[in-house]
C-alpha positions in Angstrom: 75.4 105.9 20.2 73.1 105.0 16.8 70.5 107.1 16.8 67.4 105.9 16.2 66.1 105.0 12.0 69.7 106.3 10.9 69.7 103.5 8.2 66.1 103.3 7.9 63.9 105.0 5.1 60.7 105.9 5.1 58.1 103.8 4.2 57.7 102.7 0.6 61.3 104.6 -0.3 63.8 103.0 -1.7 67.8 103.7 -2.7 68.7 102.7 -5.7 72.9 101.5 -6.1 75.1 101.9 -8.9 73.9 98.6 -11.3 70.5 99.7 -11.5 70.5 103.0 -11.2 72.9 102.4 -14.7 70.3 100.7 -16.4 67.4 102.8 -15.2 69.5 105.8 -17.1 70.1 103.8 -20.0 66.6 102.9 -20.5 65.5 105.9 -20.0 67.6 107.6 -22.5 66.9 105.1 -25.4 63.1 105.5 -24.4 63.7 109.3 -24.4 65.1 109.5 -27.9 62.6 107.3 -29.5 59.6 109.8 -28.2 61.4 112.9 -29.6 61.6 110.7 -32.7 57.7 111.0 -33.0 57.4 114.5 -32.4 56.6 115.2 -28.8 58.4 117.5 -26.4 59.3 117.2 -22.9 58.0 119.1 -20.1 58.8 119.1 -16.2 56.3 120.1 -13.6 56.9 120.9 -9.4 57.0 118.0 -7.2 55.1 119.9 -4.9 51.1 121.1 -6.3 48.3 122.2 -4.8 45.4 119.5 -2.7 42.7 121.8 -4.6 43.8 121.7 -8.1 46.1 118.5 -8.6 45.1 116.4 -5.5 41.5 116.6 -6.5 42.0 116.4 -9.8 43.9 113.1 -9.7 42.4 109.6 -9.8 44.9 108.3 -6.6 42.9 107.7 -3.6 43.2 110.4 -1.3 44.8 108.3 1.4 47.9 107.9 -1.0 48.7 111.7 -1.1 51.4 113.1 0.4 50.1 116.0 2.3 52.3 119.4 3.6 51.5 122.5 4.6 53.4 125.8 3.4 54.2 129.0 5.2 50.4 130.5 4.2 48.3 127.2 5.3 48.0 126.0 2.1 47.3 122.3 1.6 50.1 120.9 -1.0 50.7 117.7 -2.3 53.6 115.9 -3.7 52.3 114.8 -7.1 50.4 111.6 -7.5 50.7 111.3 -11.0 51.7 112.8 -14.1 48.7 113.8 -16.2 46.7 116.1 -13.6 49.8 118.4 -13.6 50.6 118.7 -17.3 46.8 119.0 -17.8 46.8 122.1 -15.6 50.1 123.5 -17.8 48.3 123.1 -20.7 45.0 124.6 -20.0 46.8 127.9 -18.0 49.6 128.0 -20.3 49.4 126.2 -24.0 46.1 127.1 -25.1 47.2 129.1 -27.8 49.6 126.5 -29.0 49.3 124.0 -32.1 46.5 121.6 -31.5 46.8 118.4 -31.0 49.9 119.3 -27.8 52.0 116.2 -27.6 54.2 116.3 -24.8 56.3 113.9 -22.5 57.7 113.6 -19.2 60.1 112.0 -17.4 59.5 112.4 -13.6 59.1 110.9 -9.9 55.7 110.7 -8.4 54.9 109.8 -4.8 52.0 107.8 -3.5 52.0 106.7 0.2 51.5 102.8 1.0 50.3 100.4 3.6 52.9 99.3 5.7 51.7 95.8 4.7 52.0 96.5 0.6 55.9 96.8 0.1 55.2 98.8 -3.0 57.3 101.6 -3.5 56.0 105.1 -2.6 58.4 107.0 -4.8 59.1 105.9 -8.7 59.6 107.6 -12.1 57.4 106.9 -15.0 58.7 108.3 -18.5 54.8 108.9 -20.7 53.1 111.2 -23.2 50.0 113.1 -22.9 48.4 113.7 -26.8 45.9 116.8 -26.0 43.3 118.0 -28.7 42.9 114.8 -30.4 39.8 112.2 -30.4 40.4 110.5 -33.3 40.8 106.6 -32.9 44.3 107.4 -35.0 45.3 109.3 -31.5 44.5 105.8 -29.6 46.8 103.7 -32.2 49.0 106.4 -32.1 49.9 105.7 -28.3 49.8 102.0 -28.5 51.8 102.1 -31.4 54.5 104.5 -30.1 55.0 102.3 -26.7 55.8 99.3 -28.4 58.4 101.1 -30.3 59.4 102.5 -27.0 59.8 99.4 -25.3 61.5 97.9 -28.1 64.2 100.8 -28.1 64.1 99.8 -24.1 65.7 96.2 -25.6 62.2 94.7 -24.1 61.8 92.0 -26.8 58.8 90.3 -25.5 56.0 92.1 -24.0 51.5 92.0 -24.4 49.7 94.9 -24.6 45.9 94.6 -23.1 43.4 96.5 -24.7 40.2 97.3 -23.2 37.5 99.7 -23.7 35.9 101.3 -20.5 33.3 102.7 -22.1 32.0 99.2 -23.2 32.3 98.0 -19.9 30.2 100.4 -18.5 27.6 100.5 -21.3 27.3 96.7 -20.9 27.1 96.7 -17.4 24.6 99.1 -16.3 22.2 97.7 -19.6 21.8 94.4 -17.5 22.4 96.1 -13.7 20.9 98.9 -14.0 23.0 100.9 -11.5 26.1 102.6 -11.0 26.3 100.9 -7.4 26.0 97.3 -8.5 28.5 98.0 -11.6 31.3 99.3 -9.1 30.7 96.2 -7.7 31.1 94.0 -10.4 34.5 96.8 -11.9 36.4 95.9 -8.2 36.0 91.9 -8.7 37.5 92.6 -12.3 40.4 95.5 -11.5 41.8 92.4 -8.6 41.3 90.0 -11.1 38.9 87.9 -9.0 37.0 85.9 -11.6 36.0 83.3 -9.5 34.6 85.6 -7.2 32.9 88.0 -10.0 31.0 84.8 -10.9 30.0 83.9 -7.7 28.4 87.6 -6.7 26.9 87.5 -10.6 25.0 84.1 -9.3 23.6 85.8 -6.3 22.1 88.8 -8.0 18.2 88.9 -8.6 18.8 88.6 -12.5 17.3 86.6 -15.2 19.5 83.1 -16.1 19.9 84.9 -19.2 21.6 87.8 -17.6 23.7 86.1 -15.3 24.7 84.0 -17.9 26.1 87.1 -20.2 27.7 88.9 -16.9 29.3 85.5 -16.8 30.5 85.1 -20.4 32.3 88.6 -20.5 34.8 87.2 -18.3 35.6 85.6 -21.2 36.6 88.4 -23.0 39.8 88.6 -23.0 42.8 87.4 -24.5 41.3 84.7 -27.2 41.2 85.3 -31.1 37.7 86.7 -31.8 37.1 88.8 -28.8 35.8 91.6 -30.2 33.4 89.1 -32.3 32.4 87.3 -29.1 31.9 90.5 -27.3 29.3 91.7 -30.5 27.7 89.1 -29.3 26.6 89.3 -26.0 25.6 93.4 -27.2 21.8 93.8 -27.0 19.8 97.0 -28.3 22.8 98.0 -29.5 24.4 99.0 -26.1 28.3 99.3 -26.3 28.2 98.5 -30.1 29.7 101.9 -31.2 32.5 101.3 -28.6 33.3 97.9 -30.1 33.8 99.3 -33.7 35.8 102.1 -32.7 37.8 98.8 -31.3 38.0 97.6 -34.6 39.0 100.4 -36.3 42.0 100.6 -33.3 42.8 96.7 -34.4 43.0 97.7 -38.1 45.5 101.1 -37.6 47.3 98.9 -34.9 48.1 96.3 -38.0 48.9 99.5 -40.0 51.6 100.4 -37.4 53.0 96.9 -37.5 52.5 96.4 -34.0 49.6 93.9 -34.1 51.7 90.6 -32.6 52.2 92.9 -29.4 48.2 93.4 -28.6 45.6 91.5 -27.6 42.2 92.9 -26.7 40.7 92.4 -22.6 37.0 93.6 -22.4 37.2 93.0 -18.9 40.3 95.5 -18.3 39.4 98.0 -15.3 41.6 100.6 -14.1 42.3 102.0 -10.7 42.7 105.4 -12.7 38.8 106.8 -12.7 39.2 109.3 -15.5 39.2 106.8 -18.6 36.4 107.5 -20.9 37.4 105.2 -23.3 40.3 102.9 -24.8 42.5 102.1 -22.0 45.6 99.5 -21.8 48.0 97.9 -19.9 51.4 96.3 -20.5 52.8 93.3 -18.9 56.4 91.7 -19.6 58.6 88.9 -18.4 58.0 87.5 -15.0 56.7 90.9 -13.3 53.3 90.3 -12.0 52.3 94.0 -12.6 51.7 95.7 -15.6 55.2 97.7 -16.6 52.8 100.4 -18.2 49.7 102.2 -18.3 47.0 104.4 -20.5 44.0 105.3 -22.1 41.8 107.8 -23.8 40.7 110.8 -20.8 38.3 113.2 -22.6 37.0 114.6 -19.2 40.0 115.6 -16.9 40.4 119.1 -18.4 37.5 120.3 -17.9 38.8 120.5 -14.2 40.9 123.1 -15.6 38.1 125.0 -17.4 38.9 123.3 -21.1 37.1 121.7 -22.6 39.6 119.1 -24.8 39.9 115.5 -25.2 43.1 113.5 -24.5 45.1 110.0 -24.4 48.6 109.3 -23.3 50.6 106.4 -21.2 53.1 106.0 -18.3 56.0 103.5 -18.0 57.0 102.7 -14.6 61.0 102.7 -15.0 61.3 100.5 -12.3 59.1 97.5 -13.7 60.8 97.9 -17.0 64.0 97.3 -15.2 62.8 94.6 -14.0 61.4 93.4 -16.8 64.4 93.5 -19.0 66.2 91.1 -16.7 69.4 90.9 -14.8 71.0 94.2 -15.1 74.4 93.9 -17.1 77.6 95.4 -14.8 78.5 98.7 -16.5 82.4 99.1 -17.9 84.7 99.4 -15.0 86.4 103.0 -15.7 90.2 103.0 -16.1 92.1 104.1 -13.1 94.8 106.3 -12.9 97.3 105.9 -9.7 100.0 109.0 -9.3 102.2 109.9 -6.9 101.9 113.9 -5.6 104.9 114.6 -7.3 103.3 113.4 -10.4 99.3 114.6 -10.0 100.0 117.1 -13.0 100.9 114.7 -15.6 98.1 112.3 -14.3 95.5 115.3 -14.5 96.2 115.4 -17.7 96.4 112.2 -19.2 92.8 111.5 -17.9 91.5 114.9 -19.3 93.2 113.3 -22.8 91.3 110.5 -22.0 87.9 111.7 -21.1 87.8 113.2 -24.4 88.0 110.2 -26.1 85.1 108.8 -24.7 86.6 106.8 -21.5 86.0 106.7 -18.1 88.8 107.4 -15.9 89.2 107.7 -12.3 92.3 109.4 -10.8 93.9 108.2 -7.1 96.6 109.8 -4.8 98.5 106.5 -4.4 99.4 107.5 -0.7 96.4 107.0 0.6 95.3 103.4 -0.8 95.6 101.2 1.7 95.3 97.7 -0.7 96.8 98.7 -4.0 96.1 94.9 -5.6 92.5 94.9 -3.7 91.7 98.4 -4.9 92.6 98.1 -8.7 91.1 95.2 -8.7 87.5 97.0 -10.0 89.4 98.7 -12.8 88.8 97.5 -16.3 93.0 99.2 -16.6 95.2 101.2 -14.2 98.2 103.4 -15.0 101.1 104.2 -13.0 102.2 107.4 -12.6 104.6 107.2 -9.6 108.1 107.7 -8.6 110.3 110.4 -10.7 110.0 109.6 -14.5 108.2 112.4 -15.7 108.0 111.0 -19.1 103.9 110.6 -19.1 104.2 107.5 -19.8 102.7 104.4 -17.8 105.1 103.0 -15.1 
C-alpha cells in the first residue's frame, strides 16, 4: 500500500535532476573563481542559528522562518539569509582581522512560503559581504565585481538597477512628513504598483505641488538623466548628498568598465529593511525576478555589538540558471561493459581512463537487461567480454 506524501515534498522544496543540477555546478564554479580572483575568501556558516541572534537580526519576515526547537528549549532557525550569519562571525570572531573583511559564500537558505506563492522555500545564493568599508569605491566595487561575475556565469545580457534608499526616504518624509505614510508609499513601489502609488499620492491632503513631485519620482528610473531629473525635484537640499554620492558611483562604475550594464531606479525598494544606502538589483533574460540582490548595510552589526559599516550581494543560483537559458546536456561518460571473468582488466582500463580526464562508467554485462537500449546514453562503450584477455576492446 502507498503510504501517504511518499512522492510528495514539502512545500516550496524542490529536487533538482541531473541537467540542472550540471549547470547549477558549473555556474557556480566559474562564479566561485572569479570572486577569489578579487581577493575575497569563502566562509560557511550552520544551517541551523539561533531565533534571538540571527532570526531577529534578519530582514525576512518572521512568518518565513523556519522554526525548531533543540534538546534545551532553545528557539533555532534555519537561516533566512546569508549576511545576519556572517555578520555575527565577523563581529565574535574577525575583529582582529585586516579591515576592510571581504568574504563570500556559497550556501542554501530556507524561507517558508504560502501555499499559494510556488516560490521555492529552499535555494542557494553564491555573494560577498565587504565589512569595514564606507567608501562609495566599496559600492562600485560590488557592482563592478557582479557584472564580472555574471559574465564569467556566460550571462551576456543582463541590467543592473541602482537605487539609493537613503534618497528615497529623505525625499519622502520632506513632503509626508511621517514614517507611516512613507511605508505606504515604499509597498506601492517594492510591488511595482505605479498606477496605484499615483492614485493613493492623489488622495493625500498635499499641496498640487507635492503631489505632483511624489508623482514625478515615479519617473525616476531607467531614462538617461535620472540622477539630473531627480536634482530636480530636491528642495532644501533634502537627499542632495545622497544623489552625489550617486554620481560619484556612476563615474567609478565607468572606471570599472561596467557602465552599459547599469542604469539608475530612484524608485528601487527592497524587501531587505537593513539598507542604508546604495542598493541594487539585477534582472536578466525572460525571468521576471531579479537574478540578484545588494546594497550598502551600515547598521546590521551593531546587532552584534560593532559598530562597522558594510555592502555585499547575493545571486540566486536558481534564477541565474534560469536566466542563462536551456541548460546544455552534459558529455555522456564512456561505458565500459565486462564480463566477471574479465572485471579486472575493465577496472583498470577505466582507472587509466579517469586519469586522463574522462568519464567512464563500468557495468557487469550479466545483469543488463537491453544491451542496445542501455548503451544507447553512452557517448562510447567498450567490450570487455568473453576470454580474450588482451585489454583490448572486443
Amino acid at each position: 500500500m502507498t503510504k501517504p506524501f511518499m512522492f510528495e515534498k514539502p512545500l516550496g522544496m524542490r529536487d533538482t535532476l541531473p541537467v540542472l543540477y550540471e549547470t547549477k555546478v558549473s555556474a557556480r564554479n566559474k562564479m566561485s573563481d572569479e570572486i577569489k580572483k578579487w581577493g575575497y575568501q569563502f566562509i560557511e556558516t550552520p544551517a541551523l542559528e539561533y531565533y534571538e541572534t540571527i532570526g531577529e537580526a534578519s530582514a525576512i519576515l518572521d512568518q518565513q522562518l523556519f522554526k525548531l526547537l533543540d534538546s534545551e528549549g532553545h528557539t533555532l532557525v534555519l537561516r533566512p539569509d546569508m549576511t545576519a550569519p556572517i555578520a555575527r562571525v565577523a563581529a565574535s570572531k574577525l575583529l582582529k582581522q585586516q579591515i576592510p573583511l571581504r568574504l563570500a559564500y556559497s550556501a542554501n537558505v530556507y524561507r517558508a512560503q504560502q501555499r499559494e506563492g510556488g516560490r521555492p522555500a529552499e535555494f542557494e545564493q553564491i555573494g560577498i559581504e565587504c565589512i569595514g568599508n564606507k567608501s562609495i569605491s566599496a559600492d562600485a566595487e560590488m557592482i563592478a565585481l557582479l557584472a564580472d561575475v555574471l559574465k564569467a556565469a556566460g550571462l551576456k545580457q543582463f541590467k543592473i538597477s541602482i537605487g539609493h534608499i537613503g534618497f528615497l526616504q529623505e525625499f519622502f518624509l520632506s513632503i509626508l512628513g511621517t514614517e507611516k505614510r512613507a511605508s505606504i508609499l515604499r509597498k506601492f513601489l517594492y510591488e511595482k504598483n505605479y498606477v496605484g502609488f499615483r492614485e493613493h499620492v492623489k488622495s493625500l491632503p498635499l499641496s498640487s505641488i507635492d503631489k505632483q513631485r511624489l508623482i514625478a519620482f515615479t519617473s525616476l528610473r531607467g531614462s538617461e538623466g535620472t540622477l539630473d531629473k531627480a536634482l530636480e525635484l530636491v528642495e532644501n537640499n533634502k537627499g542632495q548628498d545622497s544623489l552625489s554620492e550617486l554620481k560619484e558611483l556612476s563615474e567609478q562604475l565607468q572606471q570599472f568598465g561596467v557602465g552599459q550594464y547599469v542604469s539608475f531606479d530612484l524608485t528601487l525598494v527592497s524587501h531587505m529593511s537593513y539598507y542604508t544606502g546604495t542598493l541594487f538589483e539585477v534582472y536578466a533574460g525572460q525571468v521576471g525576478s531579479p537574478i540578484g540582490n545588494g546594497g550598502r548595510y551600515d547598521n546590521l552589526l551593531e546587532k552584534f555589538g560593532w559598530d562597522a559599516s558594510a555592502t555585499g550581494f547575493a545571486i540566486r543560483v536558481d534564477r541565474l540558471a534560469e536566466a542563462l537559458g536551456e541548460p546544455k546536456q552534459p558529455v555522456a561518460p564512456e561505458c565500459i561493459l565486462f564480463s566477471p571473468e574479465r572485471r579486472l582488466e575493465a577496472i583498470e582500463n577505466a582507472r587509466i581512463k579517469r586519469s586522463e580526464g574522462k568519464r567512464v562508467t563500468i557495468q557487469d554485462i550479466t545483469v543488463v537487461q537491453n544491451v542496445d537500449a542501455f548503451t544507447r546514453t553512452f557517448s562510447e562503450v567498450h567490450l570487455f567480454v568473453g576470454n580474450g584477455g588482451s585489454g583490448k576492446d572486443e
